[in-house]
C-alpha positions as CSV (number, residue, x, y, z in Angstrom):
1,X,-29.6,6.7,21.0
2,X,-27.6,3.8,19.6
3,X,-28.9,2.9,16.3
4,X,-27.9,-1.5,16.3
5,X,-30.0,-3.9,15.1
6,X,-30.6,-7.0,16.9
7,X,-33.2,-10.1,16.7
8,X,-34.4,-12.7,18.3
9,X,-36.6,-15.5,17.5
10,X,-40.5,-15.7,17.6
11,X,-43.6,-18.0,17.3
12,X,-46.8,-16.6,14.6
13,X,-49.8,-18.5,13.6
14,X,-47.2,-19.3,10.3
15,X,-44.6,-21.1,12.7
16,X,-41.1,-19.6,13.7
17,X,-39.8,-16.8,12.6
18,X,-36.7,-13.9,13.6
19,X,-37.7,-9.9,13.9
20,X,-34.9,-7.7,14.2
21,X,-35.2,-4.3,15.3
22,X,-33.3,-1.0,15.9
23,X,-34.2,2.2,17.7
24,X,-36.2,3.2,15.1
25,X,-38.2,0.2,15.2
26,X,-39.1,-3.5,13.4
27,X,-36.9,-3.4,10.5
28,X,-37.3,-7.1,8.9
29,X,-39.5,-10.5,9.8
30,X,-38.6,-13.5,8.0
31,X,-39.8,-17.2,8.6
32,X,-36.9,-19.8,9.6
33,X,-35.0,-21.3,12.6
34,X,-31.3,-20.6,10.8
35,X,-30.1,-17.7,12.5
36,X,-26.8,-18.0,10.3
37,X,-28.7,-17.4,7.5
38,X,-31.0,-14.7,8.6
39,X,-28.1,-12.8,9.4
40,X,-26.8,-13.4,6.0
41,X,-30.3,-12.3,4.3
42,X,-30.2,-9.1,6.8
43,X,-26.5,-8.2,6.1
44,X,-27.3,-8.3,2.2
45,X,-30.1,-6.4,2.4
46,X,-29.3,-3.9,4.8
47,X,-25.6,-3.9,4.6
48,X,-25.5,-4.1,8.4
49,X,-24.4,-6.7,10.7
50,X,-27.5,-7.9,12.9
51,X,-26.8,-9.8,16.4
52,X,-29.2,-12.3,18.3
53,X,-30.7,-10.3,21.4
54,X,-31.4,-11.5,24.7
55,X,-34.5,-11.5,24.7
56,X,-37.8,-10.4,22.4
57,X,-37.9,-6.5,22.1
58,X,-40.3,-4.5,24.1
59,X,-41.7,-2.5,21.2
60,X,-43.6,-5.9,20.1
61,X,-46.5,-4.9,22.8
62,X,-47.0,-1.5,21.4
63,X,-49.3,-0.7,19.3
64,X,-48.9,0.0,16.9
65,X,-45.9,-1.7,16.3
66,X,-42.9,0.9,15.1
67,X,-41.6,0.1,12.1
68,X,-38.0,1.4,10.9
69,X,-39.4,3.0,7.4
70,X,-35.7,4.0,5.8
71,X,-35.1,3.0,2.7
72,X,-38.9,2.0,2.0
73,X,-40.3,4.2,-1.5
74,X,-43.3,6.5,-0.5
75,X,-45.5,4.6,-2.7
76,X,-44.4,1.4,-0.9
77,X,-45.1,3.1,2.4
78,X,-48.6,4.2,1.5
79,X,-49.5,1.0,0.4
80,X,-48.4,-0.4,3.4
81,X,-49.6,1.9,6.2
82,X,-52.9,1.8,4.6
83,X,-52.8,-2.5,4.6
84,X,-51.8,-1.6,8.6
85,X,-55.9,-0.4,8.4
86,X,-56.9,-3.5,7.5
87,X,-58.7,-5.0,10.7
88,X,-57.9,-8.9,11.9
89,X,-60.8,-11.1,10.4
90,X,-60.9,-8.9,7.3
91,X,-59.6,-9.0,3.8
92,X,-59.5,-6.3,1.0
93,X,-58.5,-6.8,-2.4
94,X,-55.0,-5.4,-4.1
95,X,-57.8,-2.6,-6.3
96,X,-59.4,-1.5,-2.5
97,X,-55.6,-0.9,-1.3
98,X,-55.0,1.1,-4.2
99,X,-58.4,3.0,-4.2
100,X,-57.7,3.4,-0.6
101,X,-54.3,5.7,-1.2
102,X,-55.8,7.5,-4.2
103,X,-54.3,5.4,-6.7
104,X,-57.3,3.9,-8.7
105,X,-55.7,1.3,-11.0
106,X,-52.9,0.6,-9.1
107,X,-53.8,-3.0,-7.9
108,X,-50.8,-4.3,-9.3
109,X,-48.1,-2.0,-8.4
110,X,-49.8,-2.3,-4.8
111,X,-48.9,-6.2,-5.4
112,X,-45.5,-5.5,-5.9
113,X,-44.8,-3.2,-3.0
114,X,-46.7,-5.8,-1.0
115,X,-44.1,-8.3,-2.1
116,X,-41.4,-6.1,-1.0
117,X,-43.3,-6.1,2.4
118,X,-39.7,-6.7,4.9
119,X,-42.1,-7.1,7.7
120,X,-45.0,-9.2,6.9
121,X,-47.4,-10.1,9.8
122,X,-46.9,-6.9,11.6
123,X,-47.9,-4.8,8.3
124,X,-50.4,-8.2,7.3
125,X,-49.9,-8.0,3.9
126,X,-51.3,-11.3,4.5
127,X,-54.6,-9.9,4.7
128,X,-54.3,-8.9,1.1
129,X,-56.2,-11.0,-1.9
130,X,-57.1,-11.1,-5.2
131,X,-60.8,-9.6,-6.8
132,X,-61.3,-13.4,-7.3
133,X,-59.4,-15.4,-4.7
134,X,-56.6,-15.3,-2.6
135,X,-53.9,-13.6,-4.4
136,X,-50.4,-14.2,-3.9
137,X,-48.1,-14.3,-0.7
138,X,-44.5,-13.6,-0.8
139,X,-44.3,-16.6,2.7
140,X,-46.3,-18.9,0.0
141,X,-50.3,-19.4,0.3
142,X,-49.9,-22.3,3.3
143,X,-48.4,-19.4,5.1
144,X,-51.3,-16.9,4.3
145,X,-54.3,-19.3,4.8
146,X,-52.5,-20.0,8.4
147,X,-52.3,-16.6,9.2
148,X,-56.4,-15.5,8.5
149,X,-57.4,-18.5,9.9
150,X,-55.6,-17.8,12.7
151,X,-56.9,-14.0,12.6
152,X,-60.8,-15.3,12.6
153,X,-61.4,-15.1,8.7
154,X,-64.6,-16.5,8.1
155,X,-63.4,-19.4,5.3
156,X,-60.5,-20.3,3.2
157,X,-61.2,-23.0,0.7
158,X,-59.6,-24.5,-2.2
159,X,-57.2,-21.1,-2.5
160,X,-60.9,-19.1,-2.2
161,X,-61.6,-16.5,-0.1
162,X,-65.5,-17.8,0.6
163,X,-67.9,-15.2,2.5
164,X,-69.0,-14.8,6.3
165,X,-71.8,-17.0,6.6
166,X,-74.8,-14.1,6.9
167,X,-77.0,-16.3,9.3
């Protein structure tokens, strides 16, 4: 196998956005419509050259989605398989991620390697808050209130996660 990376544009609940991919899987979603510049970002990152596909890659309608993991820290990948669990509709806070890998105390350090996320929406880190609201988002809170309303989350209100109505 040929290990290129490619990408090609997409529509999510958060507007337009590029995924590139190789054969090892999704290796970076970003918001935008300049594909100049998501080359750029994916170039400095990566230090590969990425070129536009022909079309969307086959491996978005498997699921799971693979996910190209090089270069990701264990504790990074932990955090983010486990935020893969997370079911659409649902939230849980940074401290239930941590508990969730063994890490008690870790809400935090789960933050940042949320925030280092290189494939949000597909691991929904989006689906992510804080003990007492909605957290941050690396895409910026529009972005995250877009994407759990469009996943069925009961209410998003003034930057407040508000509970399922129980009737």
């Amino acid at each position: 196998m040929v290990d290129h990376d490619t990408y090609f544009p997409i529509d999510t609940p958060m507007g337009p956005a590029f995924v590139a991919w190789n054969d090892q899987g999704v290796c970076r979603v970003e918001p935008g419509t300049d594909g100049a510049r998501f080359e750029a970002g994916f170039k400095a990152q990566f230090g590969r050259p990425v070129t536009l596909a022909a079309g969307p890659p086959e491996l978005l309608i498997h699921q799971p989605v693979p996910i190209d993991w090089r270069g990701v820290a264990e504790f990074d990948r932990a955090v983010l398989t486990a935020t893969r669990a997370i079911p659409p509709g649902d939230a849980w806070t940074y401290g239930e991620v941590a508990e969730s890998i063994g890490k008690p105390g870790a809400a935090r350090a789960v933050g940042g390697a949320l925030g280092r996320n290189r494939v949000p929406v597909i691991v929904p880190c989006h689906r992510v808050v804080a003990a007492n609201g909605l957290g941050g988002f690396g895409l910026g809170l529009d972005a995250k209130r877009a994407l759990l309303a469009a996943e069925g989350y009961p209410a998003v209100e003034q930057g407040r996660l508000l509970p399922a109505d129980p009737g």
